[in-house]
KEBA-11546 format. One line per field, with one value per atom (N, C-alpha, C, CB): residue in one letter; residue number from 1; atom name; y, z negated, x. Coordinates in nm, 3 decimals, always signed. Each point is the difference from the previous one (the first is absolute). Glycine has a CB too. Example, Ala and Ser with C-alpha at 12.3 -4.5 7.8 and 13.67 -1.06 7.14 Angstrom:
KEBA-11546
residu [a, a, a, a, s, s, s, s] .
num [1, 1, 1, 1, 2, 2, 2, 2] .
atome [N, CA, C, CB, N, CA, C, CB] .
py [-0.569, +0.119, +0.120, -0.117, +0.222, +0.119, +0.109, -0.063] .
pz [-0.780, +0.000, +0.000, -0.125, +0.197, -0.006, -0.073, +0.215] .
px [+1.319, -0.089, +0.090, -0.189, +0.154, +0.082, -0.077, +0.118] .
***
This chain:
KEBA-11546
residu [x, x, x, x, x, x, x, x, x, x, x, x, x, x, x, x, x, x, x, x, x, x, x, x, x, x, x, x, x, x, x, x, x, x, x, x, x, x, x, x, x, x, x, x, x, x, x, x, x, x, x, x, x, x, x, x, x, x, x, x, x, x, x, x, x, x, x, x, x, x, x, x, x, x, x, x, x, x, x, x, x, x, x, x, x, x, x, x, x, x, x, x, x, x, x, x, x, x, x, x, x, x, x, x, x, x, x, x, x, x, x, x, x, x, x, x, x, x, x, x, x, x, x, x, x, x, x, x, x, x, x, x, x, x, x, x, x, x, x, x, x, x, x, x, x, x, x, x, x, x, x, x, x, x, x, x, x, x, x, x, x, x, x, x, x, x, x, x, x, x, x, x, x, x, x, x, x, x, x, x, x, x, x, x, x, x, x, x, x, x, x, x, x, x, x, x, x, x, x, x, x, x, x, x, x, x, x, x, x, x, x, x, x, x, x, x, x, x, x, x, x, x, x, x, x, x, x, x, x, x, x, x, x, x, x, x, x, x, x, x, x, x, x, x, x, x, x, x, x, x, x, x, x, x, x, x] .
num [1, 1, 1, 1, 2, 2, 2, 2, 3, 3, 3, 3, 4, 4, 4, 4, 5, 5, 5, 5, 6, 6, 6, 6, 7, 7, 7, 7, 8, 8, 8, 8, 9, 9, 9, 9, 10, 10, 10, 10, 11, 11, 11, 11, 12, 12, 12, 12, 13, 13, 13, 13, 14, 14, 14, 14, 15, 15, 15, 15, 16, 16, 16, 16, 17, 17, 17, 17, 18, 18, 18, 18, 19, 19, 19, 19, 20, 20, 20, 20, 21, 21, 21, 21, 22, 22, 22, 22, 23, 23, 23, 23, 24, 24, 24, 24, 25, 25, 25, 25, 26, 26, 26, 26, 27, 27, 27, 27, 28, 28, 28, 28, 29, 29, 29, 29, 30, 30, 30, 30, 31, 31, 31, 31, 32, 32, 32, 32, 33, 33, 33, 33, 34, 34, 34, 34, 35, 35, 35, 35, 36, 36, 36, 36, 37, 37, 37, 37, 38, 38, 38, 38, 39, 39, 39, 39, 40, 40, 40, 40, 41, 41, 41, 41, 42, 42, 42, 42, 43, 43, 43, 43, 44, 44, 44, 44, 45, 45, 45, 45, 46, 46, 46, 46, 47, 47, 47, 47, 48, 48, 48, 48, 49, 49, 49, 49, 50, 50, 50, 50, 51, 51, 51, 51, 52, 52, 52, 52, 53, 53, 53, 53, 54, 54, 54, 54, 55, 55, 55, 55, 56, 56, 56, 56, 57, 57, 57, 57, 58, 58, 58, 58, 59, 59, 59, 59, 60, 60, 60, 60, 61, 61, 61, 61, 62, 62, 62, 62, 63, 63, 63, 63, 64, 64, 64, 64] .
atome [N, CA, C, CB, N, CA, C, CB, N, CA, C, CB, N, CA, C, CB, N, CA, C, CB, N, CA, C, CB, N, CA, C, CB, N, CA, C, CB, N, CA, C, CB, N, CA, C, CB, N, CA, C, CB, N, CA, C, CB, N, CA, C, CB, N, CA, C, CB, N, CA, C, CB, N, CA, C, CB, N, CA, C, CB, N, CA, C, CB, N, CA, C, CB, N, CA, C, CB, N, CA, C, CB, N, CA, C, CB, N, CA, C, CB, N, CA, C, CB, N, CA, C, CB, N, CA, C, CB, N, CA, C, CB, N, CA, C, CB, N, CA, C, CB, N, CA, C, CB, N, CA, C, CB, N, CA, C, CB, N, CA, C, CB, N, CA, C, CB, N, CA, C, CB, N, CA, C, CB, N, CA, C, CB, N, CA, C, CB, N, CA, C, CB, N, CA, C, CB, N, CA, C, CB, N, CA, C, CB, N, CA, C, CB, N, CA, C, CB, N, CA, C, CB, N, CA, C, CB, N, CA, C, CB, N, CA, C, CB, N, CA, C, CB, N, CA, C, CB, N, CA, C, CB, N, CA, C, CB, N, CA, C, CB, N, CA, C, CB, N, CA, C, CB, N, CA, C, CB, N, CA, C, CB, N, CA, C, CB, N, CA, C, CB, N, CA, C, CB, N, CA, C, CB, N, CA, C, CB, N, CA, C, CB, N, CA, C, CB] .
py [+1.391, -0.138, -0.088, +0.038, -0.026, -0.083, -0.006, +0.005, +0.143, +0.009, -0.109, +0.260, -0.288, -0.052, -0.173, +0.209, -0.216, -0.164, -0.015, -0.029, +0.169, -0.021, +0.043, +0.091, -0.106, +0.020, -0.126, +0.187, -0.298, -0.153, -0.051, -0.068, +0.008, -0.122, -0.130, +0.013, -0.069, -0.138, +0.081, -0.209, +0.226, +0.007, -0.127, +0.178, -0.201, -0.086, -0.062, +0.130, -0.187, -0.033, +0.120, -0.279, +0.269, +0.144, +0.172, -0.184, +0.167, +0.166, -0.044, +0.094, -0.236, +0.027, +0.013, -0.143, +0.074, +0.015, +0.112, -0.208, +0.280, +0.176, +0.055, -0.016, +0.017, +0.059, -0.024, -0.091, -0.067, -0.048, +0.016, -0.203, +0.262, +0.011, -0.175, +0.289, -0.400, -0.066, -0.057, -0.039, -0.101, -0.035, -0.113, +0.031, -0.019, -0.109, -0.173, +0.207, -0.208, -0.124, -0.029, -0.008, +0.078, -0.025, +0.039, +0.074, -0.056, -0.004, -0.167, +0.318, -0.303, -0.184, -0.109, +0.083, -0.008, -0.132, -0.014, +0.057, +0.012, +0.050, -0.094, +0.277, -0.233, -0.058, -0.155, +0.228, -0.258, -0.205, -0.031, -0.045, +0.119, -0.027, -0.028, +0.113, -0.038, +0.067, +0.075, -0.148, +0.210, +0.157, +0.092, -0.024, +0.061, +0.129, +0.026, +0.010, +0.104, +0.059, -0.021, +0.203, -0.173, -0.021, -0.070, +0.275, -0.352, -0.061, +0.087, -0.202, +0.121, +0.080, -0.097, +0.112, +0.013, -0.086, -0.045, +0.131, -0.220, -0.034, -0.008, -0.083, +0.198, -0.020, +0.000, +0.070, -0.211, -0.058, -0.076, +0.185, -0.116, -0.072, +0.092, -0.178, +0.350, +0.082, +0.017, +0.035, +0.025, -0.026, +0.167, -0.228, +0.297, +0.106, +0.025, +0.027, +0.070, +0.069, +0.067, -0.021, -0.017, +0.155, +0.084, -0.109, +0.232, +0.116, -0.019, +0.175, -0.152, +0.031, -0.070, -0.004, -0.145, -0.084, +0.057, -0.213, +0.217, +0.057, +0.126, -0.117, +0.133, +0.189, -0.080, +0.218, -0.274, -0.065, -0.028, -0.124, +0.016, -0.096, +0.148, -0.320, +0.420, +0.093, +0.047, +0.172, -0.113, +0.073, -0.070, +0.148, -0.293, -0.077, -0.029, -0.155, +0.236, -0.053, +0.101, -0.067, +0.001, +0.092, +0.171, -0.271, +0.330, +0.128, -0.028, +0.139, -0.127, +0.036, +0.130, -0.094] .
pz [-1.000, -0.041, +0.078, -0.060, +0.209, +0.048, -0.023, +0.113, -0.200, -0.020, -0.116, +0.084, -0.168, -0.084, +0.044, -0.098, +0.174, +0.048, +0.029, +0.126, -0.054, +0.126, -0.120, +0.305, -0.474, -0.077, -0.016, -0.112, +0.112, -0.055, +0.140, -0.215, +0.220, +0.200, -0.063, +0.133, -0.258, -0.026, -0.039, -0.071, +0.068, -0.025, -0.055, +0.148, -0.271, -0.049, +0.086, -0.186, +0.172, +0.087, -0.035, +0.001, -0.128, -0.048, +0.017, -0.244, +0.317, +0.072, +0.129, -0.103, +0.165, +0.149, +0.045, +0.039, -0.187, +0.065, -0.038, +0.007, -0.055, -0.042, +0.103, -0.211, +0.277, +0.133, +0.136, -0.105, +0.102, +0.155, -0.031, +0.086, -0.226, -0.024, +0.009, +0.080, -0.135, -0.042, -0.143, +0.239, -0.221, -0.147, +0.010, -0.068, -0.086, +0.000, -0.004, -0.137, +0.127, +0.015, +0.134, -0.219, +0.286, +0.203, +0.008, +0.120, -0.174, +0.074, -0.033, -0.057, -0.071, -0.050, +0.045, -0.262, +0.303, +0.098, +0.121, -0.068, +0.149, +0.135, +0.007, -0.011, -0.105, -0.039, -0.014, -0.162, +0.113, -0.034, +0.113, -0.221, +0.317, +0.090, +0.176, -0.203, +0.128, +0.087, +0.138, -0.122, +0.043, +0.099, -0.016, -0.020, -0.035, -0.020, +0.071, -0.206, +0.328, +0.108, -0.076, +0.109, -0.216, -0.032, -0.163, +0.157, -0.194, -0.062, -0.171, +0.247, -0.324, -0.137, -0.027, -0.141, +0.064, -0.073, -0.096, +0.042, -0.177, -0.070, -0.117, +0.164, -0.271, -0.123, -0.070, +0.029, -0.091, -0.113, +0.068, -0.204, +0.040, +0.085, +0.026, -0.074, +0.102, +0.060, +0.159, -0.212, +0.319, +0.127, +0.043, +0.004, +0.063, +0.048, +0.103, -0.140, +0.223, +0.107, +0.067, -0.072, +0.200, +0.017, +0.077, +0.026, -0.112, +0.100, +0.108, -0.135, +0.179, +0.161, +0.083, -0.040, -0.015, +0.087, +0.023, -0.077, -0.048, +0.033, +0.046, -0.178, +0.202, +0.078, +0.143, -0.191, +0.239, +0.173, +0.016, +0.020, -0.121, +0.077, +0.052, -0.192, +0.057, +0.028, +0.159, -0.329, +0.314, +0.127, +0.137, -0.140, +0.114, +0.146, +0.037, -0.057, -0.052, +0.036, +0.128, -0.284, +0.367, +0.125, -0.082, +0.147, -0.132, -0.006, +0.030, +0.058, -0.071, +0.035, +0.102, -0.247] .
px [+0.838, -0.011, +0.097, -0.240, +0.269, +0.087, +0.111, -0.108, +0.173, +0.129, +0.018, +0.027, -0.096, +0.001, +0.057, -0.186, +0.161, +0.014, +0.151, -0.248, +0.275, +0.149, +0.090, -0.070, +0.033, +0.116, +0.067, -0.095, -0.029, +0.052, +0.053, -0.194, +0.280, +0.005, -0.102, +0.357, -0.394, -0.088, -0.094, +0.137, -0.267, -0.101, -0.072, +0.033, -0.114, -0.095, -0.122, +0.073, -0.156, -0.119, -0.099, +0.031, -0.005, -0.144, +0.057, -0.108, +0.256, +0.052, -0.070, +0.281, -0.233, -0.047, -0.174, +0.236, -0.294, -0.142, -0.036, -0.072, +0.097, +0.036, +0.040, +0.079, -0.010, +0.084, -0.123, +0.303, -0.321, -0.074, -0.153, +0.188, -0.282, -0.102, -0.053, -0.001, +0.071, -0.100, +0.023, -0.049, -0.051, -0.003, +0.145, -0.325, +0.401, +0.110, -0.050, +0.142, -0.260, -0.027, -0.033, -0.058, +0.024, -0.004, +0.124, -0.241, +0.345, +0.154, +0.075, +0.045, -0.105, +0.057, -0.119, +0.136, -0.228, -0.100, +0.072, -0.252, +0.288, +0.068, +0.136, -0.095, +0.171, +0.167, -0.032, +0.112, -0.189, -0.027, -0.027, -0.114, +0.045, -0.050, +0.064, -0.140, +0.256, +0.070, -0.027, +0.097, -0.185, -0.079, +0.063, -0.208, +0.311, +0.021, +0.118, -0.112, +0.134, +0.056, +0.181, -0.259, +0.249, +0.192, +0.020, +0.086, +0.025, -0.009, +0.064, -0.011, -0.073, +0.084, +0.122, -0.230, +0.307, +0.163, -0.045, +0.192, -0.132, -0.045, +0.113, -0.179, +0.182, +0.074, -0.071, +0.158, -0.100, -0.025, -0.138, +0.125, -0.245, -0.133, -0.031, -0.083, +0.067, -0.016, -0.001, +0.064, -0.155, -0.011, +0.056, -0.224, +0.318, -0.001, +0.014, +0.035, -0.083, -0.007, +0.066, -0.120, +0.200, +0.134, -0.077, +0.254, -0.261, -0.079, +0.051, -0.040, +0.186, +0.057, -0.108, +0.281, -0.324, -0.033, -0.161, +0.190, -0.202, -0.182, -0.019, -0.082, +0.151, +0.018, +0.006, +0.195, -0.101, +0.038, -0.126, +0.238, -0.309, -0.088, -0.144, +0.076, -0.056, -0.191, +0.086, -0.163, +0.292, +0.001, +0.000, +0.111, -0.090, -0.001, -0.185, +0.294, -0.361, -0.168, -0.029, -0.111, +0.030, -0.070, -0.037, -0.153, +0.162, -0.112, -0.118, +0.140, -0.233, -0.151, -0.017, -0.065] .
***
């Protein structure tokens, strides 16, 4: 399943809440909110995601 992501560099909101296991409406509650750890690009009225970036941000999280 992850390979699937690292084909596109923009990912959609409903690949990334696919990818990070949540719902796309807590990613666009988060984004208005401006909660959310990295920012989306924006073509057109479409919102996308650069994996590279959402790959940096999981690997800069603590470990448990």
């Amino acid at each position: 399943m992850k390979n699937q992501f690292h084909e596109k560099r923009l990912i959609s909101v409903q690949d990334l809440a696919q990818y990070l296991g949540m719902s796309p409406w807590t990613i666009r509650a988060k984004i208005r909110k401006d909660e959310f750890p990295f920012k989306p690009r924006r073509l057109g009225r479409f919102l996308r995601f650069d994996i590279q970036e959402v790959e940096r941000y999981i690997n800069s999280l603590p470990v448990a």
